[in-house]
C-alpha positions as CSV (number, residue, x, y, z in Angstrom):
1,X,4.2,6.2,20.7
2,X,0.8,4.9,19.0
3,X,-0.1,2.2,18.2
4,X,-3.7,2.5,16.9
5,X,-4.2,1.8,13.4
6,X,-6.6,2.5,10.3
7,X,-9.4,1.8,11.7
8,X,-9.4,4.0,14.8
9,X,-8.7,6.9,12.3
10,X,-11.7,6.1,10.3
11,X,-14.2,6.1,13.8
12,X,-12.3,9.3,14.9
13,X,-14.1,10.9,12.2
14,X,-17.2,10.1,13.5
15,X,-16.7,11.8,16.6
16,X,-19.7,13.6,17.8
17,X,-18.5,17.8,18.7
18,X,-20.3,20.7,18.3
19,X,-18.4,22.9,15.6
20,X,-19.5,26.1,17.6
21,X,-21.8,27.1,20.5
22,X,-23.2,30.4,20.3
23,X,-25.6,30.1,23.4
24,X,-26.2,33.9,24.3
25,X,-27.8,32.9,28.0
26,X,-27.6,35.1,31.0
27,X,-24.5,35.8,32.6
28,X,-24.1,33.6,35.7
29,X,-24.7,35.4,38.8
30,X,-22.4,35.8,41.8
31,X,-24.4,32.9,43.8
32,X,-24.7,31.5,47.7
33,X,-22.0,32.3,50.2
34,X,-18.9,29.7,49.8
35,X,-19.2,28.3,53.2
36,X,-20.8,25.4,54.4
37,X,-23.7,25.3,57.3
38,X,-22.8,21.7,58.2
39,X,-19.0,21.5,57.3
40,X,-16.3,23.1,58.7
41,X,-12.4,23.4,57.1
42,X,-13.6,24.3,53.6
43,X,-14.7,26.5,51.3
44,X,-16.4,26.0,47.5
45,X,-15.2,26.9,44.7
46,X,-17.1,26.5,41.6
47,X,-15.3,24.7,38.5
48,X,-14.9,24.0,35.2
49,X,-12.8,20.5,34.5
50,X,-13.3,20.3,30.8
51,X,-13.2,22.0,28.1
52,X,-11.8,22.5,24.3
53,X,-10.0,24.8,22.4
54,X,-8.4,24.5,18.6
55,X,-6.0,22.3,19.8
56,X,-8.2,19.8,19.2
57,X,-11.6,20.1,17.6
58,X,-12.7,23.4,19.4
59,X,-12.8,26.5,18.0
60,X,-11.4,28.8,20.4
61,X,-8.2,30.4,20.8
62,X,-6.8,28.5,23.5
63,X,-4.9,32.0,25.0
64,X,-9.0,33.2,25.5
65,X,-9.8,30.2,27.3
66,X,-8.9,30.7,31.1
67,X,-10.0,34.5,31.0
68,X,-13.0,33.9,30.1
69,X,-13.6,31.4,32.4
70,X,-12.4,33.7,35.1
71,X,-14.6,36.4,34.2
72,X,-17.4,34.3,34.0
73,X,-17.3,33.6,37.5
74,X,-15.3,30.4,37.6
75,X,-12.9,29.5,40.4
76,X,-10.9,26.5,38.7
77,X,-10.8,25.9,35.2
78,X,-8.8,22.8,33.1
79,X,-8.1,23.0,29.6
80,X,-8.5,19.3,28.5
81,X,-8.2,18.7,24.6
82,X,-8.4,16.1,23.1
83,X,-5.6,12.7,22.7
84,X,-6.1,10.6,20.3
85,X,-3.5,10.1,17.9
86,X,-0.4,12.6,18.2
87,X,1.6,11.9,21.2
88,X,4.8,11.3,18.4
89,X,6.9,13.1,16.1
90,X,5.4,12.1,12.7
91,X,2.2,13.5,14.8
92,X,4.2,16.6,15.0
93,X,5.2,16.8,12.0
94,X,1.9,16.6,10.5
95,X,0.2,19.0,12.4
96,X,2.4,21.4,10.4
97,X,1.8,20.1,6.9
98,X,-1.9,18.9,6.8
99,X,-5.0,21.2,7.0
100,X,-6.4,22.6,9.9
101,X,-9.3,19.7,10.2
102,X,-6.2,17.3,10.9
103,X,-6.3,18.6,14.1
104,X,-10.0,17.5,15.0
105,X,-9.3,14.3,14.5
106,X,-5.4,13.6,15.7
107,X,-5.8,15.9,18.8
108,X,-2.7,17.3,20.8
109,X,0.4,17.1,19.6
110,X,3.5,17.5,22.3
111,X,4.1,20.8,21.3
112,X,0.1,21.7,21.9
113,X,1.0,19.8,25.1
114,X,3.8,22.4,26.3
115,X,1.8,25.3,24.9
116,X,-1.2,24.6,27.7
117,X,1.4,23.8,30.3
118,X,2.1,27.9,29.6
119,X,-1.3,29.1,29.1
120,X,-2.5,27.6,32.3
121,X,1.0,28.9,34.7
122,X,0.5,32.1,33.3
123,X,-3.2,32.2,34.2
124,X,-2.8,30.5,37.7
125,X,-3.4,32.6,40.8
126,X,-3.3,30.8,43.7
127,X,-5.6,32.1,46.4
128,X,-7.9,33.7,43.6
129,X,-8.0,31.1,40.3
130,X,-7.0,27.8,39.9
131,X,-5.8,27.1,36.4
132,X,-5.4,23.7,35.6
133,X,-3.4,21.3,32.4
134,X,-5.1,18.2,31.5
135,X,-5.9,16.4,28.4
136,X,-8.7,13.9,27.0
137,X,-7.8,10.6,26.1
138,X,-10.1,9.4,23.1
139,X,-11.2,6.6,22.0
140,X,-13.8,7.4,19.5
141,X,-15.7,3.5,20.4
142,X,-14.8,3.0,24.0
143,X,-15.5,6.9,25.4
144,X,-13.0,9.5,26.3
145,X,-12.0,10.1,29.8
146,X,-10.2,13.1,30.9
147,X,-6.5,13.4,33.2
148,X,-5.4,16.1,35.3
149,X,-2.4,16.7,37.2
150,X,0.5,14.4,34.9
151,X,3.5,15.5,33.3
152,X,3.2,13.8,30.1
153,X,-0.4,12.9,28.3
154,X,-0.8,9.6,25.9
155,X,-3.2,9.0,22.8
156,X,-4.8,6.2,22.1
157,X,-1.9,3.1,22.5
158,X,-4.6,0.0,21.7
159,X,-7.7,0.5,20.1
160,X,-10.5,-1.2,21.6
161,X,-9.2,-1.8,25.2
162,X,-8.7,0.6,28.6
163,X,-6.7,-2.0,30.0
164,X,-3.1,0.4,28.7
165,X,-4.7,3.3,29.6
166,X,-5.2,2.7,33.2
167,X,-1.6,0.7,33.2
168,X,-0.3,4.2,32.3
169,X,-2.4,5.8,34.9
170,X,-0.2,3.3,37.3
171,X,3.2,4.3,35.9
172,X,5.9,6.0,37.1
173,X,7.7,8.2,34.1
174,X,11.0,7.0,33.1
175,X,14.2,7.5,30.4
176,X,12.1,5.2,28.0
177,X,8.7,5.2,28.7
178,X,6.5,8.2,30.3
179,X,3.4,7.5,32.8
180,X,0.7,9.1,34.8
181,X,1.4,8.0,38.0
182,X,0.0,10.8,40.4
183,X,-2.3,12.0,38.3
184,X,-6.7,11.3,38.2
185,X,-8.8,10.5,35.8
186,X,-12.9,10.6,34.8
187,X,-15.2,8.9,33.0
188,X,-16.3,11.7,30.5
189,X,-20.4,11.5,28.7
190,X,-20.6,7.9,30.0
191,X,-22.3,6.2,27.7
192,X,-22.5,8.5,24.9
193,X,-19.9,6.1,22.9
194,X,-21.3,2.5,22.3
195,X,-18.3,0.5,24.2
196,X,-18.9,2.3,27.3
197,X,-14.9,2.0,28.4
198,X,-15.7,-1.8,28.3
199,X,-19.0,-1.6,30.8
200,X,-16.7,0.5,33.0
201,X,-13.9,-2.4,33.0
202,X,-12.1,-2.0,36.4
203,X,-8.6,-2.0,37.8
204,X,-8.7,-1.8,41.7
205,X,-5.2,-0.9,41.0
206,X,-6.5,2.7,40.6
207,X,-9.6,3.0,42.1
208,X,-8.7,5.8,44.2
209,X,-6.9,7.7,41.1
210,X,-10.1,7.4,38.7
211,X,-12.1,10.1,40.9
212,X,-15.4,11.6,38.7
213,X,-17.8,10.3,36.1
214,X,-19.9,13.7,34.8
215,X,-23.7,13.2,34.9
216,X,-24.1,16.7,33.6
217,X,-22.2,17.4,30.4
218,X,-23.0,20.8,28.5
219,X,-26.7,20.5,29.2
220,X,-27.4,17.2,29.2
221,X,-28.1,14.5,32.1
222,X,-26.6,11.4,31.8
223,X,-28.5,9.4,34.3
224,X,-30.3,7.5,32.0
225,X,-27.9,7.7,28.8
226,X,-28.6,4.8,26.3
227,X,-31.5,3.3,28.2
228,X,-33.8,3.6,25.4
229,X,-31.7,1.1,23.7
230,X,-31.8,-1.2,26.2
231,X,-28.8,-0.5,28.2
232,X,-28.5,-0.3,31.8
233,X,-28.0,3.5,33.6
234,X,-23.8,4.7,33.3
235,X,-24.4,5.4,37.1
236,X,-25.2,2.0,37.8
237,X,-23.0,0.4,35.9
238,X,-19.9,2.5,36.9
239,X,-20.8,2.0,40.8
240,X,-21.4,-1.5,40.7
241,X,-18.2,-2.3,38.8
242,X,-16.7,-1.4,41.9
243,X,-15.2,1.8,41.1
244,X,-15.5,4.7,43.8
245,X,-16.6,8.2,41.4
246,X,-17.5,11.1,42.5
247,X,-20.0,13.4,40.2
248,X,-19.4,15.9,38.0
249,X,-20.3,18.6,35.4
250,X,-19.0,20.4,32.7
251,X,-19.4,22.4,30.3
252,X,-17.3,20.0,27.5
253,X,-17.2,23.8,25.9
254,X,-16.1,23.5,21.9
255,X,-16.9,27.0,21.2
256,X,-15.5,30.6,22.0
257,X,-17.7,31.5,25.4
258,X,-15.5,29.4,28.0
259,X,-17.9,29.4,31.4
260,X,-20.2,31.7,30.1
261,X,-23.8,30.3,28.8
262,X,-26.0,29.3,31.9
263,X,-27.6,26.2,32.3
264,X,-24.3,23.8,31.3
265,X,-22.5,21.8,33.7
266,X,-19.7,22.3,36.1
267,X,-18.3,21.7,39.5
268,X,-18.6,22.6,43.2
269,X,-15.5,21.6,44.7
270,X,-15.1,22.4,48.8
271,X,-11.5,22.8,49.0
272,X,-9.2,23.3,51.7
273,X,-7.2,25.1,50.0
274,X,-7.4,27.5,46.7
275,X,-4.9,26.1,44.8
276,X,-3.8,23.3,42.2
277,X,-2.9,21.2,45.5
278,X,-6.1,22.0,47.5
279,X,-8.2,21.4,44.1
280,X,-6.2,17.9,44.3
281,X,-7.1,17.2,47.3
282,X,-10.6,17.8,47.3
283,X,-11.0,15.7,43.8
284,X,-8.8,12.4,45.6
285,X,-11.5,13.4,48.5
286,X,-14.5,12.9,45.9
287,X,-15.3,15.9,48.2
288,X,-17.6,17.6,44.8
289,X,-21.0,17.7,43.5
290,X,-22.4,18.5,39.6
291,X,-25.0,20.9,38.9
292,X,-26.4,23.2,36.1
293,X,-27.0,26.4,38.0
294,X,-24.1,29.0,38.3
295,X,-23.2,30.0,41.8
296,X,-25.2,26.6,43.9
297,X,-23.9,25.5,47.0
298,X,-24.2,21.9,47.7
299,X,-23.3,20.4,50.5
300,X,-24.1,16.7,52.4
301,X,-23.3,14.8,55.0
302,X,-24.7,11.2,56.2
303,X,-24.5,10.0,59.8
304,X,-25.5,6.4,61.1
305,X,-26.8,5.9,64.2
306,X,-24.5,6.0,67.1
307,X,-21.9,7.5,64.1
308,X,-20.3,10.2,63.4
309,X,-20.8,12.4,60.1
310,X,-19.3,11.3,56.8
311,X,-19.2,14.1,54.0
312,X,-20.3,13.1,50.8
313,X,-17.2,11.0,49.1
314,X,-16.7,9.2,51.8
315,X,-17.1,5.9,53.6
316,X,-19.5,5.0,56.1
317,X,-18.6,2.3,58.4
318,X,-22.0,0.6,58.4
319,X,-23.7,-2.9,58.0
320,X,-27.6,-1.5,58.2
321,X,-29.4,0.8,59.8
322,X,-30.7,4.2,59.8
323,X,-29.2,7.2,58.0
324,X,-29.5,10.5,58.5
325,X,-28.7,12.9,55.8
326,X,-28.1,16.8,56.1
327,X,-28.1,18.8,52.9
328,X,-27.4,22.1,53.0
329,X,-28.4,23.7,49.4
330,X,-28.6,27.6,47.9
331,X,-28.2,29.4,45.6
332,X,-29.6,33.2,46.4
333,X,-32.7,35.3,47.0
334,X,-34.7,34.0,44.1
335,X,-34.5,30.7,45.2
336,X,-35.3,30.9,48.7
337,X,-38.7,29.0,48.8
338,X,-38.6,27.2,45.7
339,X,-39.5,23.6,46.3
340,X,-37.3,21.1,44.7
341,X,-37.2,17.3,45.6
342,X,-33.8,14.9,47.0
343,X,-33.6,11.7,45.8
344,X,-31.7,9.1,47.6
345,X,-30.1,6.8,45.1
346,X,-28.9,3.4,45.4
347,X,-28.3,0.6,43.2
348,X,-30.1,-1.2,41.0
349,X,-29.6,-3.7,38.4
350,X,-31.0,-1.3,35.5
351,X,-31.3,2.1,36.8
352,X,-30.8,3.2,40.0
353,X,-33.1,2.6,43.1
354,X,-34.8,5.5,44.4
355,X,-34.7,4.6,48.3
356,X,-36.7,7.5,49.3
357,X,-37.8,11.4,47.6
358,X,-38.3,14.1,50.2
359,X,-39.9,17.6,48.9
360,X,-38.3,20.4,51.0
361,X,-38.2,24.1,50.5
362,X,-34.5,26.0,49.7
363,X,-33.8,27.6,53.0
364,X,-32.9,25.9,56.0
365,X,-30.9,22.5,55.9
366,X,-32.8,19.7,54.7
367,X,-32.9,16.4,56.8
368,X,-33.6,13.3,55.2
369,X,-33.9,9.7,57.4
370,X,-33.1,7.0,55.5
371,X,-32.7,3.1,55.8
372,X,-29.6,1.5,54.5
373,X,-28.7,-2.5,54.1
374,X,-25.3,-3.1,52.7
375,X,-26.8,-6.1,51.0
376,X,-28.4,-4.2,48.6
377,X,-25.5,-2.7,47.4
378,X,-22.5,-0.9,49.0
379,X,-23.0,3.3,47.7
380,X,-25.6,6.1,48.0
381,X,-26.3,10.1,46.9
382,X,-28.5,11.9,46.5
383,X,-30.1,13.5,43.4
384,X,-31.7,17.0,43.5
385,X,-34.8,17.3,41.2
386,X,-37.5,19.8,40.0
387,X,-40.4,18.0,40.1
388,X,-42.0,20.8,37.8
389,X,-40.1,19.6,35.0
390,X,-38.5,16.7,33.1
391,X,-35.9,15.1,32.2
392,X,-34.9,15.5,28.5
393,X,-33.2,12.0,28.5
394,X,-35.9,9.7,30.5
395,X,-35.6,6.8,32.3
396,X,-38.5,4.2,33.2
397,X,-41.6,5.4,33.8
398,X,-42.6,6.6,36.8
399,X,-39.2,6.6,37.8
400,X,-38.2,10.0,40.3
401,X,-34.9,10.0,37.7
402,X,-37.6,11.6,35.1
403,X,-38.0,14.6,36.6
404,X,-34.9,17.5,35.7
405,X,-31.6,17.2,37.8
406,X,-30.9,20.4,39.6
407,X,-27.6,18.9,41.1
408,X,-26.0,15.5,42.7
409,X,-23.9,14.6,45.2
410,X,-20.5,12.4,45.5
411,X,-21.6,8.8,46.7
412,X,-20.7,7.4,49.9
413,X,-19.6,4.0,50.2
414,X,-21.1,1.8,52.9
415,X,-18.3,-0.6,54.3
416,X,-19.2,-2.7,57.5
417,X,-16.7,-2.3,60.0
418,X,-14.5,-5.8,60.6
């Protein structure tokens, strides 16, 4: 089914990947309580929606993979290797007959494809664990954004463009030609490739099925990725091309400890449901926040005046005016007290503007008032920070964006009623 030639093969070697991670951090511990002070009709789980094994350019046995991500703690869990140039029988065929390192760079092949189907049905427990198939489409120039919830997974049809890859998000599988239609989509380590999935190029054809862009991956925020060089924030740019993301982390594990080291990225997601559907649900909902911590509960709601509450990921029907945001944060004993600082975040042409930063204490839900014009840009969340620390990938200075992300929410979208 490819079409990618020569010269995607030679970047693919390029890829960035670490070989093996041996981190030997704490075990994670068992957290805050999974419900909500300010929500009702949900429950968290915590999650891990990416992640390698040797399938692709990962070490791991890919049969280890969702145990280990159960035992260390994890609710929901996505295998997600890599596609880049195997989705076709010579592909196939030489899997089998070139060395293992073949595999690092061509990615899934259909039977790899099959093989997680298994892995993760077998490891599914509805009610308990959520075990989940997906794959990562790669581009080794443009970036690599991850699928879940699709029968069929495609490589890398046209080097150099999205444009195919979110027409197969659109289409319907048939006797010739297979498609991704009813499955979503993220923006993986935006920025970390030069093309930056063309600036983010947009299709409002899918907005609703492209659903995440990770600002934590592994250990790394991404808030400020490339700006260094003179590009604008991934945030920024993402948002203001008019797509509608929710936040995520991950771990983007390539070694053999699946879930295990603390202090990489992952998921709270506040489900209705513990299951592959309820985990659906809440991902369509954008109804998820990224952190770094093991076992943090997040949770935020906005209300305008006169309004009613809006959970994160979702739209508020307002021209200006006031705000008011609840955030209900916690993690466990040792963090009771510990002052941290939210960030309200809302565009800008570079970076994101900081509308307002509020210090408040983990313990009882923060309130934060804050004014909102839809002329200055149609989305807002808000950023947790510890203003003790920094920000290993800074931003301008002075900006509140220097200081280390302990979490962010889902945006909401500000839409005027008509």
């Amino acid at each position: 089914m490819t079409t990618a030639g020569p010269g995607l093969l030679m970047a693919g070697s390029l890829l960035p990947h670490s070989a093996a991670i041996a981190d030997t951090g704490t075990e994670p511990a068992a957290g805050a309580s999974r419900r909500s002070r300010i929500s009702r009709g949900t429950h968290l789980v915590h999650a891990d929606l990416h992640n390698h094994t040797l399938l692709s350019d990962g070490d791991g046995d890919p049969a280890l993979a969702f145990a280990s991500m159960r035992s260390a703690g994890l609710d929901v869990a996505a295998l997600t290797d890599h596609a880049t140039l195997s989705d076709n029988v010579l592909g196939e065929v030489l899997a089998g007959l070139l060395p293992p390192e073949y595999k690092q760079l061509a990615g899934l092949t259909q039977a790899d494809w099959s093989r997680t189907r298994r892995l993760a049905d077998k490891a599914d427990d509805p009610g308990r664990f959520t075990a989940l198939r997906g794959f990562e489409w790669s581009e080794p120039l443009l970036g690599h954004v991850n699928v879940w919830f699709t029968e069929h997974y495609v490589d890398v049809l046209q080097a150099g463009v999205m444009q195919p890859l979110l027409d197969w998000l659109r289409r319907e599988p048939g006797l010739v030609l297979d498609g991704g239609a009813g499955g979503l989509a993220g923006f993986n380590h935006p920025g970390r490739e030069p093309g930056r999935f063309e600036e983010f190029h947009y299709d409002k054809r899918v907005r609703d099925r492209v659903v995440s862009i990770e600002m934590f991956n592994r250990r790394d925020d991404f808030l400020f990725e490339g700006y260094a060089d003179g590009k604008p924030s991934p945030l920024v740019t993402c948002l203001n091309s008019g797509w509608r993301t929710g936040i995520t982390g991950v771990t983007d594990e390539h070694g053999v400890d699946w879930g295990h080291p603390e202090g990489k990225g992952r998921t709270g997601l506040w489900v209705d449901e513990h299951s592959r559907q309820g985990v659906k649900r809440a991902m369509r909902a954008r109804r998820f926040f990224a952190t770094r911590t093991s076992g943090l509960r997040v949770d935020a709601t906005a209300t305008p005046a006169g309004g009613r509450a809006v959970r994160m990921g979702g739209v508020l029907p307002l021209r200006r005016g006031v705000v008011k945001i609840r955030l209900d944060l916690a993690r466990d004993a040792s963090w009771v007290g510990r002052k941290l600082h939210a960030q309200v975040l809302r565009p800008g042409t570079d970076v994101p503007t900081v509308m307002d930063v509020v210090p408040f204490r983990v313990g009882p839900v923060a309130e934060l008032r804050v004014p909102v014009n839809v002329a200055d840009g149609d989305w807002m969340l808000v950023r947790i920070a510890d203003p003790t620390e920094a920000n290993e990938t800074p931003g301008p200075a002075g900006h509140p964006g220097n200081k280390l992300g302990i979490a962010y929410t889902s945006p909401w979208w500000l839409e005027p009623a008509r």
